[in-house]
C-alpha positions as CSV (number, residue, x, y, z in Angstrom):
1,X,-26.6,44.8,36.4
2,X,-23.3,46.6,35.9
3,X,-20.8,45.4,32.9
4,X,-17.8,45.3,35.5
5,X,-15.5,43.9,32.0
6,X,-16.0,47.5,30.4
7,X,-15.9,49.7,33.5
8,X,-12.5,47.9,33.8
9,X,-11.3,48.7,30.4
10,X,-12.3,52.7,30.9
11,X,-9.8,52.5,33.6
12,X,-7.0,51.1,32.2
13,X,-7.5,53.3,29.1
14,X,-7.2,56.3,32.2
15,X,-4.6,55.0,33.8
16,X,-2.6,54.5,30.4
17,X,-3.1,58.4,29.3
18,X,-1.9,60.1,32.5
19,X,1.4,57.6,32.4
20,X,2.0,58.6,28.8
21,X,1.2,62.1,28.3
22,X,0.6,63.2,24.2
23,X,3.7,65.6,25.1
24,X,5.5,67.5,28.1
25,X,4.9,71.1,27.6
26,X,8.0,71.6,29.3
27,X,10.0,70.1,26.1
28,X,8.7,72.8,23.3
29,X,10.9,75.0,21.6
30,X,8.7,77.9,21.1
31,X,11.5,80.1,19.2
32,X,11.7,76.8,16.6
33,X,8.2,76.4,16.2
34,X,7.7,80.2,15.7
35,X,10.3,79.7,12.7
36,X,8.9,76.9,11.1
37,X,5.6,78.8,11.2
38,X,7.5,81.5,9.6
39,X,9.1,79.2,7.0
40,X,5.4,77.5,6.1
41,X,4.0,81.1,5.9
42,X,7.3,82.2,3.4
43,X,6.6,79.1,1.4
44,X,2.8,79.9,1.4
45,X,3.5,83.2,0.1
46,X,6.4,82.4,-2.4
47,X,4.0,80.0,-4.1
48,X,1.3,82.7,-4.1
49,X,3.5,85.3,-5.0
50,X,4.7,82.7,-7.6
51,X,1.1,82.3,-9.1
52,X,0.1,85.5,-9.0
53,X,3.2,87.0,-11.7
54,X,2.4,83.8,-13.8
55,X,-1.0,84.6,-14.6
56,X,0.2,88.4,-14.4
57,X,2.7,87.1,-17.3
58,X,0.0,85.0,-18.8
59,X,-2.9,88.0,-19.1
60,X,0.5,90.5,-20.8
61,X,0.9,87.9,-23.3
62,X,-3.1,87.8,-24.3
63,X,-4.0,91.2,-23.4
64,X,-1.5,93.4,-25.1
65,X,-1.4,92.1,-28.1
66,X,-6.0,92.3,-27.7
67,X,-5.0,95.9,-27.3
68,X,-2.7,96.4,-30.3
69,X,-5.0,94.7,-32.3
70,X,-8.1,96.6,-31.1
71,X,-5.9,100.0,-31.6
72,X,-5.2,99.0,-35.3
73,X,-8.4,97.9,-36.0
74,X,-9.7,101.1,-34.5
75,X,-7.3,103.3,-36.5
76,X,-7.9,101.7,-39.5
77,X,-11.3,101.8,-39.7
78,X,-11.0,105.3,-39.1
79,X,-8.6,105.8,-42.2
80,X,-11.1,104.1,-44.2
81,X,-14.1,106.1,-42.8
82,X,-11.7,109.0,-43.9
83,X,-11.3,107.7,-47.1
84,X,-14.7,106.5,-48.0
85,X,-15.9,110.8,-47.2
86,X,-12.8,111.8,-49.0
87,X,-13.9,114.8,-51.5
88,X,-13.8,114.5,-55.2
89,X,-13.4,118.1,-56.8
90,X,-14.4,118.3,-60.2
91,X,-13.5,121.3,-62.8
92,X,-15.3,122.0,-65.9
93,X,-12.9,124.3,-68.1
94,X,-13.7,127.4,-69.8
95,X,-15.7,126.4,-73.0
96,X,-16.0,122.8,-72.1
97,X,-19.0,121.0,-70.9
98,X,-18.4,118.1,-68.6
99,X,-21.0,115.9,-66.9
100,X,-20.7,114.1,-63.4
101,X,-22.3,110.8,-61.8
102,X,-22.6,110.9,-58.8
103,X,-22.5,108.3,-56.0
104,X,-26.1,108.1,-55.3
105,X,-27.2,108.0,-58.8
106,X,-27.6,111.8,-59.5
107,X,-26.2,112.8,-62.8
108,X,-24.5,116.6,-62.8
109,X,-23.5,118.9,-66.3
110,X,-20.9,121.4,-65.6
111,X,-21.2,124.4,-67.4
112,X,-17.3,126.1,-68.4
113,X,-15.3,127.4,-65.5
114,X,-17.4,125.7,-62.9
115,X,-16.0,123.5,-60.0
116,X,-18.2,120.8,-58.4
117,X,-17.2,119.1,-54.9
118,X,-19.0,115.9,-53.6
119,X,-18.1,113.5,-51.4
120,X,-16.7,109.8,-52.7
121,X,-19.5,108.3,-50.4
122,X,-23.1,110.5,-49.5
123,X,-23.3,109.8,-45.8
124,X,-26.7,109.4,-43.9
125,X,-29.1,111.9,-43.4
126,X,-28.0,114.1,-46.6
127,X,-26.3,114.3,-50.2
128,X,-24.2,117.3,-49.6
129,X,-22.6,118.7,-52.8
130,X,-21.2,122.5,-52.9
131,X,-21.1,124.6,-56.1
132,X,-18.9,127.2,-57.6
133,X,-20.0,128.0,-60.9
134,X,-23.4,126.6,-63.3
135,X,-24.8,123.2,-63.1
136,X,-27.4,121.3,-63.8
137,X,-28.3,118.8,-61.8
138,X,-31.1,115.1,-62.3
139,X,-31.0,113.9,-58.6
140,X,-32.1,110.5,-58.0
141,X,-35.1,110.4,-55.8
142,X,-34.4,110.0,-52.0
143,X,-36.7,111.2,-49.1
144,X,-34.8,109.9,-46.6
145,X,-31.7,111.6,-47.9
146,X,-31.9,114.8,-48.8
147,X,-30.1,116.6,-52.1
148,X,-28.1,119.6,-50.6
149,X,-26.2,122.1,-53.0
150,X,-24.1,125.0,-51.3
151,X,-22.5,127.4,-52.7
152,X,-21.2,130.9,-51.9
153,X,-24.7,132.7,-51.4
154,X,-27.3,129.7,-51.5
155,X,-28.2,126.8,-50.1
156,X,-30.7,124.4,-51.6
157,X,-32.8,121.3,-50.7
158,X,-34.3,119.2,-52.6
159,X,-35.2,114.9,-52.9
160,X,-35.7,114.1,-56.2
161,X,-36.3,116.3,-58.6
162,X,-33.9,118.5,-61.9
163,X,-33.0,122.1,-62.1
164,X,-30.3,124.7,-63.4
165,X,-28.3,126.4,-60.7
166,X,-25.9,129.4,-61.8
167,X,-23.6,130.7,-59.2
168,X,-20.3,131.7,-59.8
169,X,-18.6,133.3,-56.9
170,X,-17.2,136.1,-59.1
171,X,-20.7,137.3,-59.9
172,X,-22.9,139.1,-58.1
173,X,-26.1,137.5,-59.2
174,X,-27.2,133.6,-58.7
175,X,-30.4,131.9,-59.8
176,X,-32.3,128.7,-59.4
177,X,-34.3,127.2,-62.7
178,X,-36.9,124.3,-61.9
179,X,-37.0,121.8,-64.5
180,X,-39.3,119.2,-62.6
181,X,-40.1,118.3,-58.8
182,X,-40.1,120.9,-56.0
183,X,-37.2,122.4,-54.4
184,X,-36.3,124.5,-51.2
185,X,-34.0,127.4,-51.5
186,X,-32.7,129.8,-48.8
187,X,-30.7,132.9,-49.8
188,X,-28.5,134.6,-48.2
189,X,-29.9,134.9,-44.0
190,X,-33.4,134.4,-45.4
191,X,-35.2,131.7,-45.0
192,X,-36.0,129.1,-47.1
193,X,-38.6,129.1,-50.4
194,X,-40.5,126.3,-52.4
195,X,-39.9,126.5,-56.2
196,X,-41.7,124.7,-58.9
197,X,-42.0,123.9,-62.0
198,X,-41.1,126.5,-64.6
199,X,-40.4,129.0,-61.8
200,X,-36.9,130.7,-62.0
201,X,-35.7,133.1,-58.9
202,X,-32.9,135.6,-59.3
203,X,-30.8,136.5,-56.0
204,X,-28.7,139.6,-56.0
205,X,-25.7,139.2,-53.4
206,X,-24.6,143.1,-53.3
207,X,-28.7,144.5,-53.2
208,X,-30.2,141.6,-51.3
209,X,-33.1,141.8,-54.2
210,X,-34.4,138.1,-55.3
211,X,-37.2,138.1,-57.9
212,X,-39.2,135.3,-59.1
213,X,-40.8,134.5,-62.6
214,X,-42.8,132.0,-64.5
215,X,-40.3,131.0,-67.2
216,X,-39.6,128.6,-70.2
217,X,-37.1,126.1,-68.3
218,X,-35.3,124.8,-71.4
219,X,-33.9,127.9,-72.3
220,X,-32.0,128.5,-68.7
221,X,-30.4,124.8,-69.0
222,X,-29.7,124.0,-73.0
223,X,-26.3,124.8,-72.9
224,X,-25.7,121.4,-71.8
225,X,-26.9,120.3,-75.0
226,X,-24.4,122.9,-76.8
227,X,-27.1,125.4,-77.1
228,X,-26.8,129.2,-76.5
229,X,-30.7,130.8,-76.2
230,X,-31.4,134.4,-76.3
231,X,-35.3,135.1,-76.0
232,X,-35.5,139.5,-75.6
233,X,-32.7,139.4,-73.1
234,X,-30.6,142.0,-72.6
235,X,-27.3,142.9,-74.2
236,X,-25.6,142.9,-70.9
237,X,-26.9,139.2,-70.5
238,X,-25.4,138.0,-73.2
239,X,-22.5,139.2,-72.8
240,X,-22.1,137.9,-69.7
241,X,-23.4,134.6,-70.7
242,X,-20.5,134.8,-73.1
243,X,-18.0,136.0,-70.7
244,X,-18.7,132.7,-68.4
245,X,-18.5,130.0,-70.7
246,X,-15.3,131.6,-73.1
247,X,-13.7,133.3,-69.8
248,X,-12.9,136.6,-71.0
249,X,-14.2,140.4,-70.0
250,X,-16.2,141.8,-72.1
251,X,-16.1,145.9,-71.7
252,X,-18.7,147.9,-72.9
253,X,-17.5,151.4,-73.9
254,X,-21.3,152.8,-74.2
255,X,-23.0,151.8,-71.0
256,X,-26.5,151.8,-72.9
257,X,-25.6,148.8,-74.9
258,X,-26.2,146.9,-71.8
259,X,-30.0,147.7,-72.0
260,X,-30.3,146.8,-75.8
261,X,-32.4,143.3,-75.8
262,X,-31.5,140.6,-78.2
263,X,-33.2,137.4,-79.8
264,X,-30.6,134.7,-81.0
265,X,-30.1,131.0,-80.7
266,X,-26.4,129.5,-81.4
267,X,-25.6,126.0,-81.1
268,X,-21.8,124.5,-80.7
269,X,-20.4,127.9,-81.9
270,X,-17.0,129.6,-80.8
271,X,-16.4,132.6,-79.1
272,X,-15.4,134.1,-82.9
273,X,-17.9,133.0,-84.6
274,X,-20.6,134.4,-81.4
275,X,-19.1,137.6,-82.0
276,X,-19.4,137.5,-85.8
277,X,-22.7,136.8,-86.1
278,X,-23.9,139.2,-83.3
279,X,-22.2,142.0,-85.1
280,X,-24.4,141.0,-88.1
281,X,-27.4,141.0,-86.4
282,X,-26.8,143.9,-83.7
283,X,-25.5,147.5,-84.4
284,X,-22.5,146.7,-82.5
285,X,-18.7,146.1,-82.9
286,X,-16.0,144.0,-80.9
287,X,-12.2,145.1,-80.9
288,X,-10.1,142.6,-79.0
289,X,-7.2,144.2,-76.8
290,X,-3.5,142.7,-77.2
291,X,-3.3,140.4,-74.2
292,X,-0.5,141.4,-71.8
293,X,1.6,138.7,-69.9
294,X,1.5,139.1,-65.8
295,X,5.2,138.6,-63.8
296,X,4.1,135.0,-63.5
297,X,4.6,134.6,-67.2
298,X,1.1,133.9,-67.6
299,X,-1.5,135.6,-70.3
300,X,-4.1,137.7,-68.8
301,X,-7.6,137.4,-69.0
302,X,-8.6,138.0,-73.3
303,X,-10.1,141.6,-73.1
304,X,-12.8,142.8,-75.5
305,X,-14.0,146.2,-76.1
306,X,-18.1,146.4,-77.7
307,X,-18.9,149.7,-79.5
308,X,-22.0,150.8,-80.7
309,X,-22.1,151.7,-84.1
């Protein structure tokens, strides 16, 4: 059976739709709507454009500031990384012993008219020191941070362990005591040696000649205790022992002198009273030139003149 009430309603909804259309097409302004598209489209993109330089503004004001701080964070921890491996150069002065701690530990004694420079803080991987003059040197023990000393015509490696170093740059001649412990030490373009205890080696910078000797190791490193020890060395040794820790030239007007050996132990003496007592004991004499002053205004170097008698 057909529902003739609802077929009757879909009819009249028809018939109401086609009287009243939803609009004419005939009655649209096309140019109008096209500008008030235009117009929403503006707005749309004002407010985006709007947002957009806010947060642009927004991530200036957090950013830069991130980046100056960053920058001087950066820079100063470089300045301090530059500070903490700043040098500290040491001179001993002619005739003056001076002793050094170091910042690992190690202790250093400066013989006279030697210049130490080590680092304010040892970095990683090795305790580099370099040397310019006589030393000697008690480094704490370290494996993982090896105990370097440079200097003009050496270089030597060692953990923990003592021994004498002289090596002046003026000098021809360096050499390596061993007190205690094991070194290794590399001369010139050769490669590197182990030294032990009681061994001494002698390297010779203008022959290339290096020697090595059983030795007594006290005598090579006393003068830190104010001691002076002459076992059968030569004449010439001494007087360059005295010519390194006083700082004057001593000239030897008969070459042979320098062949002469000598025994002779002097503790806390000066340079006069050295000379006194080795012309006692030696047949020698010393005549001191009149020192000379240089267009600086400075004194030269005190000059002394050894005759045999």
């Amino acid at each position: 059976m057909i529902n003739t009430e609802l077929h009757d309603t879909d009819e009249f909804i028809n018939l109401w739709q086609i009287t009243h259309p939803a609009f004419n097409p005939s009655d649209i302004d096309v140019e109008k709507a096209e500008a008030t598209i235009r117009k929403k489209i503006r707005r749309r993109d004002y407010f985006i454009m709007k947002a957009f330089l806010y947060w642009q503004r927004l991530a200036a004001v957090l950013i830069i500031p991130l980046i100056v701080l960053s920058a001087y964070l950066y820079l100063t921890r470089d300045v301090a990384e530059c500070q903490e491996t700043g040098y500290q150069v040491i001179k001993s002065p002619y005739g003056i012993f001076s002793q050094v701690n170091l910042p690992d530990g190690s202790n250093v004694w400066l013989n006279g008219g030697t210049e130490l420079k080590y680092p304010m803080k040892f970095t990683p991987g090795k305790r580099l020191v370099y040397l310019n003059g006589e030393a000697y040197f008690e480094v704490t023990s370290d494996t993982k941070n090896p105990f370097v000393v440079q200097t003009n015509q050496m270089e030597l490696t060692a953990t923990g362990t003592k021994f004498n170093i002289e090596a002046y740059a003026d000098k021809a001649q360096t050499a390596v005591t061993m007190v205690s412990g094991k070194v290794d030490v590399a001369f010139g373009q050769s490669p590197s040696i182990p030294l032990s205890v009681g061994t001494r080696t002698c390297y010779n910078g203008q022959t290339g000649q290096q020697t090595l000797e059983q030795t007594n190791p006290y005598k090579w490193y006393a003068w830190k205790d104010g001691l002076m020890i002459f076992r059968d060395d030569s004449l010439g040794y001494v007087f360059n022992r005295l010519e390194q820790t006083f700082n004057v030239k001593i000239i030897l007007k008969d070459p042979t002198l320098s062949n002469d050996l000598y025994r002779a132990t002097f503790e806390d003496e000066s340079l006069d009273e050295i000379i006194r007592l080795l012309e006692m004991t030696a047949p020698i004499k010393f005549v001191f030139q009149k020192r000379s002053k240089t267009i600086d205004g400075y004194y030269e170097k005190q000059k002394i003149d050894v005759y045999r008698i």
